[in-house]
N, CA and C atoms as a LAMMPS dump frame, in Angstrom:
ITEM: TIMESTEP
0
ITEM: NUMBER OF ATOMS
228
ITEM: BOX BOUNDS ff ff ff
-5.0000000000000000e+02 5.0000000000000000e+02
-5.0000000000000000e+02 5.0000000000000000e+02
-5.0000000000000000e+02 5.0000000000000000e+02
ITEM: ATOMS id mol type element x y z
1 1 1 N -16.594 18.395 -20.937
2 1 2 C -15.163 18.447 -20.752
3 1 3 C -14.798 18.339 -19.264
4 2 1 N -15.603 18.759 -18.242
5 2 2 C -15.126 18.898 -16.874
6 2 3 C -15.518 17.817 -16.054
7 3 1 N -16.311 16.691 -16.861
8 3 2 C -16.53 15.708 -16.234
9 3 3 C -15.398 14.906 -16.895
10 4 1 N -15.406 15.002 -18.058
11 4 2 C -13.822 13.567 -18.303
12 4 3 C -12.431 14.261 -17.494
13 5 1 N -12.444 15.888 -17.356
14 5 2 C -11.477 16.031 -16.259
15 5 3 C -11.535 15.253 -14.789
16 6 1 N -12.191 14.907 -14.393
17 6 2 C -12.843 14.576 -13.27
18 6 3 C -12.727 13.269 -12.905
19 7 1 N -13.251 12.65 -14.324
20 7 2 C -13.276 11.048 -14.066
21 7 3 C -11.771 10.935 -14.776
22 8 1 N -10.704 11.513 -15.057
23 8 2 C -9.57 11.367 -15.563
24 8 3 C -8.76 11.466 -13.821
25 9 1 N -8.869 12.586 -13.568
26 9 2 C -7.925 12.401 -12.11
27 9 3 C -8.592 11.543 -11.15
28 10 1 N -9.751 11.048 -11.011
29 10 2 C -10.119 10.128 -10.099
30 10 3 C -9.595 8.679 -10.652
31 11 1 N -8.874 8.207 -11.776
32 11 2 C -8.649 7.335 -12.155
33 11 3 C -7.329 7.489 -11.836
34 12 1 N -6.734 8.52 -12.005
35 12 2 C -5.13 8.84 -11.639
36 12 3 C -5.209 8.241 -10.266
37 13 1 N -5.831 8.775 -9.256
38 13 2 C -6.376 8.586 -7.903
39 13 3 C -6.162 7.074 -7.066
40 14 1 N -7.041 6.173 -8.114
41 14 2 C -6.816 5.207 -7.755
42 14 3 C -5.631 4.205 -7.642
43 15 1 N -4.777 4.621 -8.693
44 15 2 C -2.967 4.007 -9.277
45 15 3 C -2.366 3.817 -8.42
46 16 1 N -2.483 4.772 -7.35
47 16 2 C -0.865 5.177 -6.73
48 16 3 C -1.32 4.144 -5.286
49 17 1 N -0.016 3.535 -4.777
50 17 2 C 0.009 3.198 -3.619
51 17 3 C -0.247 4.271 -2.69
52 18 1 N -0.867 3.882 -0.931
53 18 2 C -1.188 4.961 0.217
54 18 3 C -1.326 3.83 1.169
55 19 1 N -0.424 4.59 2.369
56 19 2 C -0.604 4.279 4.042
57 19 3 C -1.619 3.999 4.248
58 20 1 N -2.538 3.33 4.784
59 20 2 C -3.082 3.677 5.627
60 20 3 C -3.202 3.467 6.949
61 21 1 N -2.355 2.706 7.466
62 21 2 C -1.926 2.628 8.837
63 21 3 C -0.633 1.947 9.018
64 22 1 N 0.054 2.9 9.955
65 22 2 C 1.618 2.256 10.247
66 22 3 C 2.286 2.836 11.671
67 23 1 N 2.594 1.63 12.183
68 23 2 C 3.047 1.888 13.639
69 23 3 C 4.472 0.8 13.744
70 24 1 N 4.546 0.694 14.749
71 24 2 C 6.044 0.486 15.165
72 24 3 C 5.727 -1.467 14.956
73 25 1 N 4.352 -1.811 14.581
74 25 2 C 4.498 -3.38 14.775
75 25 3 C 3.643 -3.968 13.38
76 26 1 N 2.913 -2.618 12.779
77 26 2 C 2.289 -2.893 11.407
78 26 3 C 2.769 -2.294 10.473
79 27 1 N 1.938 -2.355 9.332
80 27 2 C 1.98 -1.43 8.42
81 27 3 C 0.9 -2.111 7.36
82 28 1 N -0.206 -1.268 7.354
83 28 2 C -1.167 -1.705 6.082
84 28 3 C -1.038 -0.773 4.813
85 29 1 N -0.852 -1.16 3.379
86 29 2 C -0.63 -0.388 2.371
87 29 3 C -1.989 -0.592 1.501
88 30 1 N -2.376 0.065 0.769
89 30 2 C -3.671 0.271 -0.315
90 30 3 C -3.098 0.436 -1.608
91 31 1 N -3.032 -0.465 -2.352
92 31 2 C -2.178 -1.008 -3.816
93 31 3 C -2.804 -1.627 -4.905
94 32 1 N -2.607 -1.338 -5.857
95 32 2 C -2.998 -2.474 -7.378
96 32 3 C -2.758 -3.615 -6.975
97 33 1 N -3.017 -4.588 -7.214
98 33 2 C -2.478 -5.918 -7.3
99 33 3 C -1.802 -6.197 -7.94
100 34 1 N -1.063 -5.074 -9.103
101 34 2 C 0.402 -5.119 -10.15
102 34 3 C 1.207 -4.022 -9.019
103 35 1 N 0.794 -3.965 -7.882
104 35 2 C 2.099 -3.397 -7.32
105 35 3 C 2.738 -3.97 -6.352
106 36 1 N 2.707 -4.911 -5.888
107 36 2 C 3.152 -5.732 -4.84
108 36 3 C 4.232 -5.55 -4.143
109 37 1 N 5.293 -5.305 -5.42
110 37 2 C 6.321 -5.092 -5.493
111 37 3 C 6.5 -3.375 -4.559
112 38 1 N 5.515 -2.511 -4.654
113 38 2 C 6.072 -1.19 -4.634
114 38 3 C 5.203 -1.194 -3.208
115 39 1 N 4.222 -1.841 -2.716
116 39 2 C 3.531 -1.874 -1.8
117 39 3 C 5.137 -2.548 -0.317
118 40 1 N 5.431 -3.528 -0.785
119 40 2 C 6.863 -4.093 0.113
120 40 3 C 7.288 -3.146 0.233
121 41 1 N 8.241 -2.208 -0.752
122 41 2 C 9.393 -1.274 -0.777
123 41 3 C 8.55 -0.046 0.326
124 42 1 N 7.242 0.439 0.466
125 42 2 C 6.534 1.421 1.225
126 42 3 C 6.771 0.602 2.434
127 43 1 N 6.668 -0.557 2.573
128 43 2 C 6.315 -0.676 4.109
129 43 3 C 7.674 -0.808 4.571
130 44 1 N 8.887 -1.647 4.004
131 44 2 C 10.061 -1.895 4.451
132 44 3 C 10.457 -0.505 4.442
133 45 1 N 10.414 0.813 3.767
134 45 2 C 10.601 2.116 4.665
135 45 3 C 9.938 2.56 5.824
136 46 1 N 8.353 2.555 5.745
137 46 2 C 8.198 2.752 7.263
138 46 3 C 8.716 1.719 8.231
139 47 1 N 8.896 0.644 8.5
140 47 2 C 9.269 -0.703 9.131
141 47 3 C 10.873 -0.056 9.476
142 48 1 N 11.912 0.709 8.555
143 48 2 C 12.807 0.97 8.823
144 48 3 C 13.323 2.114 9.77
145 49 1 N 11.913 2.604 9.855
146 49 2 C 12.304 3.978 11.151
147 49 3 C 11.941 2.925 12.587
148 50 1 N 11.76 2.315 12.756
149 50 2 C 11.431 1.716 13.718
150 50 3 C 12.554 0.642 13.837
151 51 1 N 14.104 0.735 13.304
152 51 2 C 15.119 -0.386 13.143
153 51 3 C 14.516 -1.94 12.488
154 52 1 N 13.637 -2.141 11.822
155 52 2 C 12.697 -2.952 11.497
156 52 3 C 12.513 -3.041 9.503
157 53 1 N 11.868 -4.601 9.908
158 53 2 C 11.765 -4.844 8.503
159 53 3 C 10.495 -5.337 8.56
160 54 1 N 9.705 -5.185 6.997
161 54 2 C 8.613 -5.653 6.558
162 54 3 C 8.01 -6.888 6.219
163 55 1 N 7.584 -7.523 6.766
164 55 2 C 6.863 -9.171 6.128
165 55 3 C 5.721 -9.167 5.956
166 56 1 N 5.072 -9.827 4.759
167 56 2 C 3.986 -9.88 4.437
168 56 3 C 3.46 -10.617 5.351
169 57 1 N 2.255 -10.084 5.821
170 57 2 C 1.199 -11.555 6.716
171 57 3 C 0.033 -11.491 5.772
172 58 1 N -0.493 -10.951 5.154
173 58 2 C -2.017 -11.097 4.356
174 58 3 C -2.009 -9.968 3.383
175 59 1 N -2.624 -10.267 2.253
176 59 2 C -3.215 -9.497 1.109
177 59 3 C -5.063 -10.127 1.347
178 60 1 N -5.437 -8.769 1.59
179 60 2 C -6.92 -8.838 1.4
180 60 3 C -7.567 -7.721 -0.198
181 61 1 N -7.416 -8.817 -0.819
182 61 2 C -8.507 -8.005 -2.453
183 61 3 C -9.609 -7.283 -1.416
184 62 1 N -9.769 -6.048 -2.336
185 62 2 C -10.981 -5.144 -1.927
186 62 3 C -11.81 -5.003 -3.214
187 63 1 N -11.073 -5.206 -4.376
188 63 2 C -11.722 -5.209 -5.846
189 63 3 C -10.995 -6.074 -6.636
190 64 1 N -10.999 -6.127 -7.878
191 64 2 C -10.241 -6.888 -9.002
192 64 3 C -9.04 -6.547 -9.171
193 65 1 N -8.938 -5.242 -9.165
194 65 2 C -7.284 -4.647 -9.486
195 65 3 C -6.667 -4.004 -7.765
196 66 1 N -7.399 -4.219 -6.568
197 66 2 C -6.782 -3.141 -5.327
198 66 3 C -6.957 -4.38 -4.512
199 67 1 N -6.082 -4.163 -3.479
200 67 2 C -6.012 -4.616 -2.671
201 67 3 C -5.192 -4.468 -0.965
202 68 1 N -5.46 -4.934 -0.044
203 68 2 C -4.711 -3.913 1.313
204 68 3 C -3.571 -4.956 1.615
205 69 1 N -2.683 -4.366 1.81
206 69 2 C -1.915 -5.007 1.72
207 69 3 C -0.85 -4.898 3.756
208 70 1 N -1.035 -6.355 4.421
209 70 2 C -1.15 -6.031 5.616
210 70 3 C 0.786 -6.432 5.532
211 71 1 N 1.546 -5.879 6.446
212 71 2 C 2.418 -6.453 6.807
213 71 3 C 3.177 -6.062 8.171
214 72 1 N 3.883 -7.124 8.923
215 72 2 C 4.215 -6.357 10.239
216 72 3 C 5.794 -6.225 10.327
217 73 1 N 5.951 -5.417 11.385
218 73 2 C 7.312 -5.388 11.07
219 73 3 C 8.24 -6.209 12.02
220 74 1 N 9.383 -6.236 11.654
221 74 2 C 10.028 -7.605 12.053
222 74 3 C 11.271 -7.437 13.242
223 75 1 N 12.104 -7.88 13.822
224 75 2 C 13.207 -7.341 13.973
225 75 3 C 14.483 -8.692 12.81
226 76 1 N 15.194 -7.009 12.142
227 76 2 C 15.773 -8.058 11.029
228 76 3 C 16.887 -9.264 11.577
């Protein structure tokens, strides 16, 4: 039982979009490749404390379903 707990939240784990780096001229996101959509909306908020907007420059796959998702920020 405490291992399908286990391998149940490490699967939760993997779902969710995450930062992993964001500054005033990037922003890299860690996403499904069905989130594309929610990976933009993360960075065009960080991109927005900085008076700034988000553009995609590269999607690098890391697996079948994840991928990093690079974008920099713009002046709009």
């Amino acid at each position: 039982m405490r291992f399908l707990i286990a391998l149940f939240t490490l699967l939760l784990c993997g779902c969710t979009s995450e930062v992993l780096l964001s500054d005033s001229r990037n922003v890299v996101i860690s996403a499904d490749l069905r989130r594309a959509d929610e990976a933009q909306a993360i960075a065009d908020q960080e991109c927005a404390a900085y008076g700034k907007k988000a553009s995609l420059m590269r999607e690098n796959s890391r697996t079948n379903v994840s991928a990093n998702y690079i974008f920099q920020c713009v002046t709009p």
